[in-house]
GURO-489003 format. One record per atom (N, C-alpha, C): residue number from 1; residue in one letter; x negated, y negated, z. Coordinates in pm, 1 decimal, padded with zeros to 6 digits. Atoms other than C-alpha are relative to their C-alpha. Example, Ala and Ser with C-alpha at 12.3 -4.5 7.8 and 13.67 -1.06 7.14 Angstrom:
<nodes>
+------+--------+----------+----------+----------+
! vofi ! lodren !        u !        v !        w !
+------+--------+----------+----------+----------+
!    1 !      a ! -00089.0 !  00119.0 !  00000.0 !
!    1 !      a ! -01230.0 !  00450.0 !  00780.0 !
!    1 !      a ! -00090.0 ! -00120.0 !  00000.0 !
!    2 !      s !  00082.0 !  00119.0 ! -00006.0 !
!    2 !      s ! -01367.0 !  00106.0 !  00714.0 !
!    2 !      s !  00077.0 ! -00109.0 !  00073.0 !
+------+--------+----------+----------+----------+
</nodes>
This chain:
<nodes>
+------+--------+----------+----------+----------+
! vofi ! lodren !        u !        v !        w !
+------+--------+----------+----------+----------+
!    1 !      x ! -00105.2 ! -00079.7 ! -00060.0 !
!    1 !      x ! -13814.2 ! -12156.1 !  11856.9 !
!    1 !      x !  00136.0 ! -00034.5 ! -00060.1 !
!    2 !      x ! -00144.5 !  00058.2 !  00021.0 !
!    2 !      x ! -13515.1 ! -12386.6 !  11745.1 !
!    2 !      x ! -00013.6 !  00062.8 ! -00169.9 !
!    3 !      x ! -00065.1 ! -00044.2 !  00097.2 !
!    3 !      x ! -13589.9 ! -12281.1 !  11382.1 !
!    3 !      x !  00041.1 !  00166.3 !  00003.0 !
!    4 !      x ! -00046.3 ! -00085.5 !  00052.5 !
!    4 !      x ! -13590.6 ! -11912.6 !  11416.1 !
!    4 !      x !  00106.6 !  00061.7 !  00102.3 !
!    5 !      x ! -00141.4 ! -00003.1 ! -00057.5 !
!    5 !      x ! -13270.2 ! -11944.9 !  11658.6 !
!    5 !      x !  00096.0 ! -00050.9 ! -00150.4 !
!    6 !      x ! -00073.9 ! -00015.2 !  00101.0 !
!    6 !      x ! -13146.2 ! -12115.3 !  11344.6 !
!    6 !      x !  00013.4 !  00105.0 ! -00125.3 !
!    7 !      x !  00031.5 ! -00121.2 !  00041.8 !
!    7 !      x ! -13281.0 ! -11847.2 !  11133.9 !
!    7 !      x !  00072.5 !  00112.0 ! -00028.5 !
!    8 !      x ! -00124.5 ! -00114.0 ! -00021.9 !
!    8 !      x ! -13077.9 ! -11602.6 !  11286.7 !
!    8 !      x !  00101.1 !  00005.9 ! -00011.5 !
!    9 !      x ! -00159.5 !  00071.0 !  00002.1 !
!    9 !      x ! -12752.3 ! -11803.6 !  11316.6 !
!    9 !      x !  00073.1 !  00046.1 ! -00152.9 !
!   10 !      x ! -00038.3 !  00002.4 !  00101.7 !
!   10 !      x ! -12755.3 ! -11824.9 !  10929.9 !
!   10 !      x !  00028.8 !  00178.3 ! -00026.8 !
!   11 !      x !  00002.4 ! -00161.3 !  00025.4 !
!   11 !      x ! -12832.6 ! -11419.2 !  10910.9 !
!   11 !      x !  00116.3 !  00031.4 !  00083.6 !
!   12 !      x ! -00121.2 ! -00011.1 ! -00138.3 !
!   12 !      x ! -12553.8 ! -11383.9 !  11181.5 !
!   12 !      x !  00100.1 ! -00007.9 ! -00087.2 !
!   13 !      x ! -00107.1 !  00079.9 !  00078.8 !
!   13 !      x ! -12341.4 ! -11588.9 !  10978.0 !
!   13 !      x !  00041.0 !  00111.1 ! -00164.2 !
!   14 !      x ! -00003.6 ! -00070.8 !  00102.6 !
!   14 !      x ! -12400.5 ! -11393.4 !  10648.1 !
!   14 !      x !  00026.3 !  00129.4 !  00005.1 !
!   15 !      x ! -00084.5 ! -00133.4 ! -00025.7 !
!   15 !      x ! -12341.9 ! -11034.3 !  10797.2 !
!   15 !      x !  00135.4 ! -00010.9 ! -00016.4 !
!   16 !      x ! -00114.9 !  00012.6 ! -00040.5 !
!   16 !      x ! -12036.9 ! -11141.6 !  10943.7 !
!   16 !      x !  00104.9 ! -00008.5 ! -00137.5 !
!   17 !      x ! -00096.0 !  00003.8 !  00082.3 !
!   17 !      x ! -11898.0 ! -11259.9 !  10610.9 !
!   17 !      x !  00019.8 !  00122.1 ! -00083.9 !
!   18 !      x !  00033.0 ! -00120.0 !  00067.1 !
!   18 !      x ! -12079.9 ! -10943.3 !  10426.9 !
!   18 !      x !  00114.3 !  00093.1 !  00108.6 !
!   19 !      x ! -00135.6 ! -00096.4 ! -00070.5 !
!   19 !      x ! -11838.1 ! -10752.6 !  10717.7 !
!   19 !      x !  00160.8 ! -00005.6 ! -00039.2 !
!   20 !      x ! -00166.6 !  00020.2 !  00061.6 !
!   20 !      x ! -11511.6 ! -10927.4 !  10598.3 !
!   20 !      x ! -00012.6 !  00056.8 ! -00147.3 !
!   21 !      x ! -00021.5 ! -00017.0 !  00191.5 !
!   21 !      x ! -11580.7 ! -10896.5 !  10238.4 !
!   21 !      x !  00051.8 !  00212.2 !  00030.8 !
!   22 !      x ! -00014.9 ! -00168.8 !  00029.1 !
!   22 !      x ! -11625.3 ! -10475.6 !  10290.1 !
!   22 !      x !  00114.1 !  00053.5 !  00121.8 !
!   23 !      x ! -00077.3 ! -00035.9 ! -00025.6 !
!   23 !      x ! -11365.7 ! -10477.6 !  10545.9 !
!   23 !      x !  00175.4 ! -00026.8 ! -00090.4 !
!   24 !      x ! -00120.6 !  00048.4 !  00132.8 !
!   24 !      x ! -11105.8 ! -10648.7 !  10272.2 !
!   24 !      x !  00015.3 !  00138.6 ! -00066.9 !
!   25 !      x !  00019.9 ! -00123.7 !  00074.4 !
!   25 !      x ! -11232.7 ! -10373.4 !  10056.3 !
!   25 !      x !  00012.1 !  00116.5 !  00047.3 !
!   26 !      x ! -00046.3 ! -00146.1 ! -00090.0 !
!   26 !      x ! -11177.9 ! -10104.4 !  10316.8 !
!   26 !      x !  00125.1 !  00042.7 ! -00021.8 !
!   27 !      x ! -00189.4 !  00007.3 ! -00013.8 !
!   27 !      x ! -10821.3 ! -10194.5 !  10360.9 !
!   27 !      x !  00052.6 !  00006.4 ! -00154.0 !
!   28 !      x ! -00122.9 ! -00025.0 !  00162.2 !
!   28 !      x ! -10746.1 ! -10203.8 !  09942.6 !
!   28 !      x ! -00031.7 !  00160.7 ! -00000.4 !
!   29 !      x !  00051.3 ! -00135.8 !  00003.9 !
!   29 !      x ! -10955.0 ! -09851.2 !  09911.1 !
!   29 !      x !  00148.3 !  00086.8 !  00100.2 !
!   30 !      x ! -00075.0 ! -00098.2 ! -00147.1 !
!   30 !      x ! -10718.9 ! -09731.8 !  10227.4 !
!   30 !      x !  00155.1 ! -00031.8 ! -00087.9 !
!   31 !      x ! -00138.2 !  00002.2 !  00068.9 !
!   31 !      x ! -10391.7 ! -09845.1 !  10035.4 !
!   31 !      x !  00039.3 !  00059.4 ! -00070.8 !
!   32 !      x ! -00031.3 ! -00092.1 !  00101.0 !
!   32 !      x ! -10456.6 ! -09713.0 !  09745.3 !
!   32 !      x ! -00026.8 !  00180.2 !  00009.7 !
!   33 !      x !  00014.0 ! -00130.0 ! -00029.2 !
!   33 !      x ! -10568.2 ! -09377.2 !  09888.1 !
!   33 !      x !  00095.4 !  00029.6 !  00024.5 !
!   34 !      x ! -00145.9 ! -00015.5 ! -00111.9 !
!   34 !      x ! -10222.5 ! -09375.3 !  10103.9 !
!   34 !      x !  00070.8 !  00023.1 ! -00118.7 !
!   35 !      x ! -00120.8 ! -00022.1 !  00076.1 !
!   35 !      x ! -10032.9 ! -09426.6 !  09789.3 !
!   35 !      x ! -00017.0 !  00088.0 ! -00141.3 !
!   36 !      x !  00051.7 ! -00107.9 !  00071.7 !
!   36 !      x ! -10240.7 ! -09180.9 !  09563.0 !
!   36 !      x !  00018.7 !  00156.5 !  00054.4 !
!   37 !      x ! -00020.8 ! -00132.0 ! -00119.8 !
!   37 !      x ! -10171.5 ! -08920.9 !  09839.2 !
!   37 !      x !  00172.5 !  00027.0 ! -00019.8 !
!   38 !      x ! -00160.3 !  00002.4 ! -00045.8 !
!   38 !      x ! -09804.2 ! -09033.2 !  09896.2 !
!   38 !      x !  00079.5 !  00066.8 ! -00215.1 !
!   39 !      x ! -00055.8 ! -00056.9 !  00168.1 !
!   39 !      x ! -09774.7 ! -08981.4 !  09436.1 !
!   39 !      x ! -00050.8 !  00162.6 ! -00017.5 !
!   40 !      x !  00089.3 ! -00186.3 !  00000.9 !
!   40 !      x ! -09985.8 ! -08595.1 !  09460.1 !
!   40 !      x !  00077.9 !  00063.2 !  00056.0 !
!   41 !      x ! -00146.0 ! -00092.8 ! -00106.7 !
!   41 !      x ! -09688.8 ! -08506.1 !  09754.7 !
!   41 !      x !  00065.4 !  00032.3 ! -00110.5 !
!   42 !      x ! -00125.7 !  00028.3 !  00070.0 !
!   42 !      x ! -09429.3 ! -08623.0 !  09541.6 !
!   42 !      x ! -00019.2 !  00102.7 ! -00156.2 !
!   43 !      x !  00015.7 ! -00071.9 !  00116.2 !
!   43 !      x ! -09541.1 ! -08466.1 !  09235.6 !
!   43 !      x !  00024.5 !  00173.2 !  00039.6 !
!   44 !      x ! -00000.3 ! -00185.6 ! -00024.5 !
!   44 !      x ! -09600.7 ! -08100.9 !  09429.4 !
!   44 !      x !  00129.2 !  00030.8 !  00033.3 !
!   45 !      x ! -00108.3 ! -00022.3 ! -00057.1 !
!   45 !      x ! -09317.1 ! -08126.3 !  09584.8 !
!   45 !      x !  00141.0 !  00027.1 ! -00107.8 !
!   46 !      x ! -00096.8 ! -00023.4 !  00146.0 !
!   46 !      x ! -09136.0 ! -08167.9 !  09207.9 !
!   46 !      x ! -00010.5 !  00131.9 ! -00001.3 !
!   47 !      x !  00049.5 ! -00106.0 !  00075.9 !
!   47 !      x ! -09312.0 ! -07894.5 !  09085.2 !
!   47 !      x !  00037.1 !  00120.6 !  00092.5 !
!   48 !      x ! -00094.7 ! -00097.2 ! -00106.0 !
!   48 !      x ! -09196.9 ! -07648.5 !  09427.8 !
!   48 !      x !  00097.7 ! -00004.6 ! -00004.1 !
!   49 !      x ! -00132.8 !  00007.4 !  00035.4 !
!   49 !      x ! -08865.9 ! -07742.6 !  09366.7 !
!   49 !      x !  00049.5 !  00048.9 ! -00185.3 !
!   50 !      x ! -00026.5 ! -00112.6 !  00115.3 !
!   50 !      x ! -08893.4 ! -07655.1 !  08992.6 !
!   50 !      x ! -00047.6 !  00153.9 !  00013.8 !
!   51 !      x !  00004.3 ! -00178.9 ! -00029.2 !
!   51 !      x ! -09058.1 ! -07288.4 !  09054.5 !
!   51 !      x !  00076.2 !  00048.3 !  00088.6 !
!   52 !      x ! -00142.1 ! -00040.6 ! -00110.2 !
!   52 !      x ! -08781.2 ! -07258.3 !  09359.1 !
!   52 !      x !  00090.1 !  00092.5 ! -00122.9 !
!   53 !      x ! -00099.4 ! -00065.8 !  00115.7 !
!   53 !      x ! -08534.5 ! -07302.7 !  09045.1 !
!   53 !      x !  00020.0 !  00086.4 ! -00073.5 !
!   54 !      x !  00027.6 ! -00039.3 !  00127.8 !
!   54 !      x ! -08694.7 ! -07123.3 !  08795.1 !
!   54 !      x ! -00016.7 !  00186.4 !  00020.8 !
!   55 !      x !  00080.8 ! -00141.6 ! -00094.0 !
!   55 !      x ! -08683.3 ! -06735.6 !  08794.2 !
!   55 !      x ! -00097.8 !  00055.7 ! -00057.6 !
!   56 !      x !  00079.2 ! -00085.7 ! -00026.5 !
!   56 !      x ! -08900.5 ! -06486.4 !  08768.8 !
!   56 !      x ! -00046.9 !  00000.7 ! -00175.1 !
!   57 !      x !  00051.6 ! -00020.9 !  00147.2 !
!   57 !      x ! -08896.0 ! -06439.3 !  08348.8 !
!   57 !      x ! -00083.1 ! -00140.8 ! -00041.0 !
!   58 !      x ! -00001.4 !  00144.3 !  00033.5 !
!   58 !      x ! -08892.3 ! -06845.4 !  08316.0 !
!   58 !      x ! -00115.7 ! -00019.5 !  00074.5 !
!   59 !      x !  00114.4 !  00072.1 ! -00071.5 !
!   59 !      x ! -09208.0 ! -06872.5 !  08555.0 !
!   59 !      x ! -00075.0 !  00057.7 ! -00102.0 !
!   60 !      x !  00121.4 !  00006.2 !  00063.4 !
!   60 !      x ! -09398.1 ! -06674.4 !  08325.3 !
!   60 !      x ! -00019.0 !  00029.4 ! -00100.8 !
!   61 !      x !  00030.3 !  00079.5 !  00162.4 !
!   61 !      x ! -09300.6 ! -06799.0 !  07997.2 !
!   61 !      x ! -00056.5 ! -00108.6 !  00031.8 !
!   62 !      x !  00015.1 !  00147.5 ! -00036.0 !
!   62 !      x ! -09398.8 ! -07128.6 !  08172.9 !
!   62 !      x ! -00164.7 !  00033.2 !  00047.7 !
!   63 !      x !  00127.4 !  00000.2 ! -00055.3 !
!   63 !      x ! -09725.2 ! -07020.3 !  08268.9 !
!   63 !      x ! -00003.4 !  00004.5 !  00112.4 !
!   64 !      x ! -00006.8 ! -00032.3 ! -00142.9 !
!   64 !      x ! -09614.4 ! -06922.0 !  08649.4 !
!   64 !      x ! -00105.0 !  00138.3 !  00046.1 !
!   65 !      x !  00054.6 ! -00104.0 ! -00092.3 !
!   65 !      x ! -09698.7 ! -06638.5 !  08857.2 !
!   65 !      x ! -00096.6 !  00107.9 ! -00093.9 !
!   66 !      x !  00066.7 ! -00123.1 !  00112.8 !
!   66 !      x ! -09944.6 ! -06365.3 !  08643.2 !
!   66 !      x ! -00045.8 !  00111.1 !  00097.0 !
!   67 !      x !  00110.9 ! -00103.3 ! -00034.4 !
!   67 !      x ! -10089.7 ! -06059.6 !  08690.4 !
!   67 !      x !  00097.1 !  00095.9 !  00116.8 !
!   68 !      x ! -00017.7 ! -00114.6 ! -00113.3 !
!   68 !      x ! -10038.9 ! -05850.1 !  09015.7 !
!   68 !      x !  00151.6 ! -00075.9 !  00099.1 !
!   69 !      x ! -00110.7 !  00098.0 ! -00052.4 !
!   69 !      x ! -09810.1 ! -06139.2 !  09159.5 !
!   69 !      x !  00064.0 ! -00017.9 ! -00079.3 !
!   70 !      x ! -00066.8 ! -00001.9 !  00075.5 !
!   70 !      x ! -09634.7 ! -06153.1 !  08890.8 !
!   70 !      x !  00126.5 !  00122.5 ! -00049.3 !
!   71 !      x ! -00055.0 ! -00136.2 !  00013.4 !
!   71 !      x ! -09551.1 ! -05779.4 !  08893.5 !
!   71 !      x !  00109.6 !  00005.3 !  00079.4 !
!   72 !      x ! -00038.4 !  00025.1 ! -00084.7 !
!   72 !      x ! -09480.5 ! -05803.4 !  09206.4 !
!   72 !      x !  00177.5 ! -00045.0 !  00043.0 !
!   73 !      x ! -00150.1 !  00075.3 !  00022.6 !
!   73 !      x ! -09224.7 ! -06037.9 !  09196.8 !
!   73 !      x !  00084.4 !  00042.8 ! -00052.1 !
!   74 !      x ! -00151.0 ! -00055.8 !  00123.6 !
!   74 !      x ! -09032.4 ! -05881.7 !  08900.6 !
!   74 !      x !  00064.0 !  00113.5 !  00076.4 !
!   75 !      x ! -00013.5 ! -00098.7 ! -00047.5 !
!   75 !      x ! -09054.0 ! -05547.5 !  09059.0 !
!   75 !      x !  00077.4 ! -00066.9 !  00175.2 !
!   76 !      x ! -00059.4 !  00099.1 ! -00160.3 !
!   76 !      x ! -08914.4 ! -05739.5 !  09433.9 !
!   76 !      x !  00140.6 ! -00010.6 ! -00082.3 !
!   77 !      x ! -00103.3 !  00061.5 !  00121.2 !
!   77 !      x ! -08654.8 ! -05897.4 !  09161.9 !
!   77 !      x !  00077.8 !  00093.7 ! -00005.0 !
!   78 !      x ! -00084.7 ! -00171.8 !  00040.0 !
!   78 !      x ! -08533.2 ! -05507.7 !  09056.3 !
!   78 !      x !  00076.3 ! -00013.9 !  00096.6 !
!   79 !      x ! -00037.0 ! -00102.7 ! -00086.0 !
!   79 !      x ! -08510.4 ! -05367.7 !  09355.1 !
!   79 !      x !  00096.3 ! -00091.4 !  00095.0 !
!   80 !      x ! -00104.4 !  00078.0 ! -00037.3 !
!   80 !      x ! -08287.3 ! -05651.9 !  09507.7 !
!   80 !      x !  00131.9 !  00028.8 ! -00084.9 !
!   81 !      x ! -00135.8 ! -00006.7 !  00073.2 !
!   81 !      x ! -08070.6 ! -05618.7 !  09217.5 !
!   81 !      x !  00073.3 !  00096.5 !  00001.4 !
!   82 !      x ! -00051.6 ! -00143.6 ! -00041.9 !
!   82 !      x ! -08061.5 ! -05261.6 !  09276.7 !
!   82 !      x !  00074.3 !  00059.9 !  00088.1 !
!   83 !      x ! -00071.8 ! -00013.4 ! -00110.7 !
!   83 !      x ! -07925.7 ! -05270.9 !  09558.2 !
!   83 !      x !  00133.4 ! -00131.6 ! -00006.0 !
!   84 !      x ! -00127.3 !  00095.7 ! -00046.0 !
!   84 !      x ! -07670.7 ! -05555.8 !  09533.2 !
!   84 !      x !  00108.6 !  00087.9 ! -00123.6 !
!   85 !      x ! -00133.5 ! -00073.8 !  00082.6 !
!   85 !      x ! -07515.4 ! -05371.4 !  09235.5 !
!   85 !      x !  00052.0 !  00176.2 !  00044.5 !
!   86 !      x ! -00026.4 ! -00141.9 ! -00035.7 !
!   86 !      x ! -07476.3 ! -05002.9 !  09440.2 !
!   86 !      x !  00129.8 ! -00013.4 !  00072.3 !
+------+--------+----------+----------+----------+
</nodes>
């Protein structure tokens, strides 16, 4: 009985550390996710603030808006101007 009480102790013992080790490793994984997240914001958030800036011709020499949204836009673009110069 007393050995496989010790038995267990040792297996007890060896989870427990196998738990710290992958909770260590939880917490770096979780840091670096936080601050891989917090650099992907920061970056979009550049890049929304440059297409803010940038207009309508400059988005899509730059490879911005195409196609139907693109039209769109220009044609939106006009008809604003059209009206601010009447």
């Amino acid at each position: 009985m007393d050995r496989v009480n010790s038995s267990l102790c040792l297996e007890n013992l060896r989870m427990m550390h196998e738990n710290e080790r992958l909770r260590r490793k939880a917490q770096q994984l979780d840091q670096e996710n936080k601050a891989l997240l917090a650099e992907i914001k920061r970056k979009q958030q550049l890049v929304q603030q440059h297409a803010s800036a940038s207009s309508p011709s400059q988005q899509l020499q730059q490879g911005g808006p195409s196609g139907a949204a693109a039209s769109a836009a220009t044609a939106a673009n006009r008809k604003a101007a059209h009206h601010v110069n009447k």
